[in-house]
C-alpha positions as a LaTeX table, in Angstrom:
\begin{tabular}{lrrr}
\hline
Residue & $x$ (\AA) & $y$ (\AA) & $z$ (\AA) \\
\hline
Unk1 & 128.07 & 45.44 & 68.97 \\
Unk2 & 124.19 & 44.77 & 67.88 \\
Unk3 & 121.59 & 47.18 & 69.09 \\
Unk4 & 119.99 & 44.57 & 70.19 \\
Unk5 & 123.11 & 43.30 & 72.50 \\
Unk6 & 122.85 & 46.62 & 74.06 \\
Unk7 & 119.12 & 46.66 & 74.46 \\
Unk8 & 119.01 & 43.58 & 76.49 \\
Unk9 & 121.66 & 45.09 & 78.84 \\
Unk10 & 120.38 & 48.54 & 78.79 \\
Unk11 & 117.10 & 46.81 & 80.28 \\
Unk12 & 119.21 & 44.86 & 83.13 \\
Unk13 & 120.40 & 48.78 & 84.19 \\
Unk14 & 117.30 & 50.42 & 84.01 \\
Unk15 & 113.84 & 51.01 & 84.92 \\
Unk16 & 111.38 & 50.84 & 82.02 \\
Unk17 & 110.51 & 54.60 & 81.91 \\
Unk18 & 114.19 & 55.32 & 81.65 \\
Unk19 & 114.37 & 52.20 & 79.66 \\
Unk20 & 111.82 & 54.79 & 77.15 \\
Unk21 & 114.11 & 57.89 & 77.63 \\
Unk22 & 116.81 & 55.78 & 76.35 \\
Unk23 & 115.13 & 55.09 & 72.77 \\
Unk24 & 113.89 & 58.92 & 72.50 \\
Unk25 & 117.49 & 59.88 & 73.07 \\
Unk26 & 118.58 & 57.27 & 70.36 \\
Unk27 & 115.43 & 58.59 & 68.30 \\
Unk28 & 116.43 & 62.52 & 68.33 \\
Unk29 & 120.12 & 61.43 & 68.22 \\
Unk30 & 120.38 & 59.50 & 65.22 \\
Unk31 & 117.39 & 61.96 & 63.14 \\
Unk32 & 120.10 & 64.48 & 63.99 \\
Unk33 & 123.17 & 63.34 & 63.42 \\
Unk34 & 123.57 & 64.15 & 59.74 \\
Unk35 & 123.46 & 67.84 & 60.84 \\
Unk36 & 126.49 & 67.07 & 63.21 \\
Unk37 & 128.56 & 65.17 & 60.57 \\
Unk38 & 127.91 & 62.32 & 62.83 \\
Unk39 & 128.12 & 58.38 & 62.38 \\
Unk40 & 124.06 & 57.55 & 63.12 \\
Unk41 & 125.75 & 53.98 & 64.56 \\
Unk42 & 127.50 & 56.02 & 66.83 \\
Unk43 & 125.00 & 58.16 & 67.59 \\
Unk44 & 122.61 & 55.13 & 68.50 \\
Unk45 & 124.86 & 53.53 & 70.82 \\
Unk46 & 125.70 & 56.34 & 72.70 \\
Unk47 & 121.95 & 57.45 & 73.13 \\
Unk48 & 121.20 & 54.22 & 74.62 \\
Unk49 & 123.84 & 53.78 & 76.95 \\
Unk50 & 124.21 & 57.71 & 78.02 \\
Unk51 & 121.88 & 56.99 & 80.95 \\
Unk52 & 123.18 & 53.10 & 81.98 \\
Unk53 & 123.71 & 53.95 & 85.82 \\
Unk54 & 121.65 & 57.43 & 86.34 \\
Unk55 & 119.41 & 55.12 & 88.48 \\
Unk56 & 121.87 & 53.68 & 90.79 \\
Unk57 & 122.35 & 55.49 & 94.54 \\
Unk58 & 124.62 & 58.22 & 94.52 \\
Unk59 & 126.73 & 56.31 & 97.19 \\
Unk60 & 127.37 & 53.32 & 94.90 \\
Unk61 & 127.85 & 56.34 & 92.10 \\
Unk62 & 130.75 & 57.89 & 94.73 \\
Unk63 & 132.17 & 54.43 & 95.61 \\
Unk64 & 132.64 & 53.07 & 92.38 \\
Unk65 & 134.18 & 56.71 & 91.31 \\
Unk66 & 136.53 & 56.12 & 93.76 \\
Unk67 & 136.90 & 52.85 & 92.50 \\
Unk68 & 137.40 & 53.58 & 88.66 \\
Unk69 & 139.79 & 56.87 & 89.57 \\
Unk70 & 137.41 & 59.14 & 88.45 \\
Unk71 & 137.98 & 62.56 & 89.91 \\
Unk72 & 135.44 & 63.81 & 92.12 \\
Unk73 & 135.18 & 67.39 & 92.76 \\
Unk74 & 133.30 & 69.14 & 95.55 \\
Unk75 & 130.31 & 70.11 & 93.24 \\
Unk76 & 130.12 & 66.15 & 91.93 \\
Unk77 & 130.89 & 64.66 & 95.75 \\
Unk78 & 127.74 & 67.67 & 96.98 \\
Unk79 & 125.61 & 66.21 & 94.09 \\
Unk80 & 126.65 & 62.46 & 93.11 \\
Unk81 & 124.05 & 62.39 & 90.62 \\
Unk82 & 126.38 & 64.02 & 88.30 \\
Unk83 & 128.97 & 61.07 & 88.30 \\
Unk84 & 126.38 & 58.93 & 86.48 \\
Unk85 & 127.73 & 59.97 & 83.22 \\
Unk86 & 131.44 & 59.00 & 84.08 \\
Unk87 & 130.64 & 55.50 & 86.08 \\
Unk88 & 128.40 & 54.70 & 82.91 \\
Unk89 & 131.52 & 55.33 & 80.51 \\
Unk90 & 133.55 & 53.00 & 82.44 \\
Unk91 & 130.82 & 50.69 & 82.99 \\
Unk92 & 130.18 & 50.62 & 79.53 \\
Unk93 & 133.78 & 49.42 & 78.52 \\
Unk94 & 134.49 & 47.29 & 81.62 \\
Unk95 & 130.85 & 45.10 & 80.75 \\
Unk96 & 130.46 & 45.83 & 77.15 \\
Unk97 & 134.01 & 46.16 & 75.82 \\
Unk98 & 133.41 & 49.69 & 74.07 \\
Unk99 & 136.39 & 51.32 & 73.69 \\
Unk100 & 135.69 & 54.06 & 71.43 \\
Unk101 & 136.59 & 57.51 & 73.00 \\
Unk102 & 133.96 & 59.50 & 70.90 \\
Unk103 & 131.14 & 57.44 & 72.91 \\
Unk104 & 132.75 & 57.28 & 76.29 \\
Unk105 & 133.23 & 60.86 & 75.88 \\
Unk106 & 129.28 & 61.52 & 74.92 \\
Unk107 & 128.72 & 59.10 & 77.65 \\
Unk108 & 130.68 & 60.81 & 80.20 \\
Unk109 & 129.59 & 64.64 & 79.30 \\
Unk110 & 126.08 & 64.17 & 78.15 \\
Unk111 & 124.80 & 65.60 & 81.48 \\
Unk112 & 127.04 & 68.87 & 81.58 \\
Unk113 & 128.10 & 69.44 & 78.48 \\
Unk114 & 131.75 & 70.72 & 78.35 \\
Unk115 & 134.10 & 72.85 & 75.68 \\
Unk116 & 136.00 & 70.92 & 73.37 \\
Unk117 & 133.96 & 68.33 & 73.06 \\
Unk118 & 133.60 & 66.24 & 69.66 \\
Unk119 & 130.61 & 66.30 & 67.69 \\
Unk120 & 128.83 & 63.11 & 68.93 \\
Unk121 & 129.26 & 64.50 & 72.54 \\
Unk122 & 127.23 & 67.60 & 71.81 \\
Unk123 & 124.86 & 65.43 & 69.78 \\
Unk124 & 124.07 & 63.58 & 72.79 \\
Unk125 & 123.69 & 66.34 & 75.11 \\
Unk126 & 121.64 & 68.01 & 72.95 \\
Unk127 & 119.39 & 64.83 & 72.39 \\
Unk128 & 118.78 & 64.02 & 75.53 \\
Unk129 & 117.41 & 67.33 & 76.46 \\
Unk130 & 114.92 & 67.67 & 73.32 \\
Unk131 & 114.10 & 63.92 & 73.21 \\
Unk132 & 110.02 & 63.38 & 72.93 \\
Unk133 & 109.62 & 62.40 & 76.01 \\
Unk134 & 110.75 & 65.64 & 77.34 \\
Unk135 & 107.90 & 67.93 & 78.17 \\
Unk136 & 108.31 & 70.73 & 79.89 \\
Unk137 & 107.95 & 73.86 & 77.85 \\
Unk138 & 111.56 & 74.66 & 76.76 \\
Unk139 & 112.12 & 71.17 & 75.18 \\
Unk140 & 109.23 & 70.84 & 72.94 \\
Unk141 & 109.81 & 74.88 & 71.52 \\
Unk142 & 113.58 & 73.18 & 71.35 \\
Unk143 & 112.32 & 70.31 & 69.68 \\
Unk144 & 110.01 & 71.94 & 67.07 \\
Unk145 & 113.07 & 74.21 & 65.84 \\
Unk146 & 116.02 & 71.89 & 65.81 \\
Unk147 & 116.35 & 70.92 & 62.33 \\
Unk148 & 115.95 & 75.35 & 61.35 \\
Unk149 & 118.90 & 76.04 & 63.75 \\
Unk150 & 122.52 & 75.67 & 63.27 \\
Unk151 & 124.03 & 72.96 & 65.18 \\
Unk152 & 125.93 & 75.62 & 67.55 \\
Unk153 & 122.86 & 77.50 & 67.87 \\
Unk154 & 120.81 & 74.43 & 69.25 \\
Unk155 & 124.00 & 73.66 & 71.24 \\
Unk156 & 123.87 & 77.18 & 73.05 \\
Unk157 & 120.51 & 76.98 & 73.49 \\
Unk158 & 120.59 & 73.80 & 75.57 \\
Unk159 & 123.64 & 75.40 & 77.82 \\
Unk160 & 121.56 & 78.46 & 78.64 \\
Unk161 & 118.61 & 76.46 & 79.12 \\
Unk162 & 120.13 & 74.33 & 81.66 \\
Unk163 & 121.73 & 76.94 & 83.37 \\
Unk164 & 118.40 & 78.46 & 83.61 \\
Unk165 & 116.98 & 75.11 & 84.96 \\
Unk166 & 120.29 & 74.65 & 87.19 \\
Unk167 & 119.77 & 78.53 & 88.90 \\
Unk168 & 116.05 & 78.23 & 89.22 \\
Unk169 & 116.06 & 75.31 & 91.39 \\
Unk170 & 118.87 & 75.75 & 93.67 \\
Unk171 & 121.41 & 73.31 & 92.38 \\
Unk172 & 124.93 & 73.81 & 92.11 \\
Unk173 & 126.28 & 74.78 & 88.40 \\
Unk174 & 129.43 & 72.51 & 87.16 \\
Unk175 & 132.32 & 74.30 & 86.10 \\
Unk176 & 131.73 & 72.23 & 82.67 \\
Unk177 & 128.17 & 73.46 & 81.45 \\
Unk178 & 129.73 & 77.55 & 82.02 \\
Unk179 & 133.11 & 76.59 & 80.21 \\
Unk180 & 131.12 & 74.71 & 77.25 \\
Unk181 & 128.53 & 78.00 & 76.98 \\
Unk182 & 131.61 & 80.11 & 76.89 \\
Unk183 & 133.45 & 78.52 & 74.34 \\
Unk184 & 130.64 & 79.29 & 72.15 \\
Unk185 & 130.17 & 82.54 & 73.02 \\
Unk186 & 133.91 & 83.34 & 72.64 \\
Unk187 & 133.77 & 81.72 & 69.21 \\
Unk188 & 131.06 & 84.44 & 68.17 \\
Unk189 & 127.95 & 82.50 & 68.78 \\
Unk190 & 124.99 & 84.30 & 70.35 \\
Unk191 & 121.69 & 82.47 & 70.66 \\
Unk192 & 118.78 & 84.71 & 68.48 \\
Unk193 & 114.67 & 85.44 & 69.27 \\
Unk194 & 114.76 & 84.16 & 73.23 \\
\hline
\end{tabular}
């Protein structure tokens, strides 16, 4: 599919500030990707659709969860917000006909993270935390050293940062963001200087 094909749908989903987000995401994601032994095309697409339905109501989020199968666990059904990810896979390959796993998957995970996740996956979560248009204090120090860290090091870093974020304003953790920190701590990776 042509970036363009997926720009004129991206802005039929979304307002024009996420519409923004959207290219930063694609912007970090595909400067990055050589560092993750990622495809840049893949990157791209999956930046610009990662957010397709974060703008929709989290009761048309829950129905159409219900709708597609998707499970919906007590933290998701508490906080809907964080079945945007999943609806916006299967939106994705319901309207646009994507069918390729590694960017449903970054699609689907980008706002928890998760272990086991391929490369493009982390690429995205990571992106769309240190994106440009992200600036609150902890992205732009993220931002400035993500091309002197190694890719699991940035990776941890955006887990305990949003855990941090998560805990300091009340909202419920998913299981997913812990597991996907502690698969890289288990695999010997410890996040240096703060």
């Amino acid at each position: 599919m042509e970036r363009q094909q997926i720009l004129n749908f991206l802005e039929t989903k979304v307002s024009k500030k996420r519409y923004q987000h959207c290219l930063g995401v694609e912007q970090t994601a595909v400067s990055l990707a050589p560092r993750y032994n990622v495809d840049p095309q893949l990157a791209s697409v999956a930046a610009l659709l990662h957010d397709v339905c974060r703008e929709y109501d989290p009761d048309l989020l829950l129905q159409l969860a219900s709708k597609f199968d998707i499970l919906i666990d007590d933290i998701a059904r508490a906080e809907p917000i964080l079945l945007h990810g999943a609806v916006g896979a299967r939106i994705v390959k319901e309207e646009l006909g994507i069918e390729d796993n590694q960017i449903l998957e970054a699609i689907t995970y980008h706002i928890t993270g998760a272990p086991n996740l391929c490369a493009l996956s982390n690429l995205i979560f990571i992106a769309d935390y240190i994106e440009p248009g992200r600036t609150f204090e902890q992205a732009k120090l993220l931002r400035a050293e993500a091309f002197g860290l190694e890719p699991e090091e940035l990776l941890l870093r955006v887990f305990n940062n949003t855990l941090h974020y998560v805990i300091d304003r009340h909202y419920l953790i998913h299981p997913n963001t812990i597991a996907g920190r502690n698969e890289l701590i288990m695999k010997g990776y410890h996040q240096n200087n703060g």
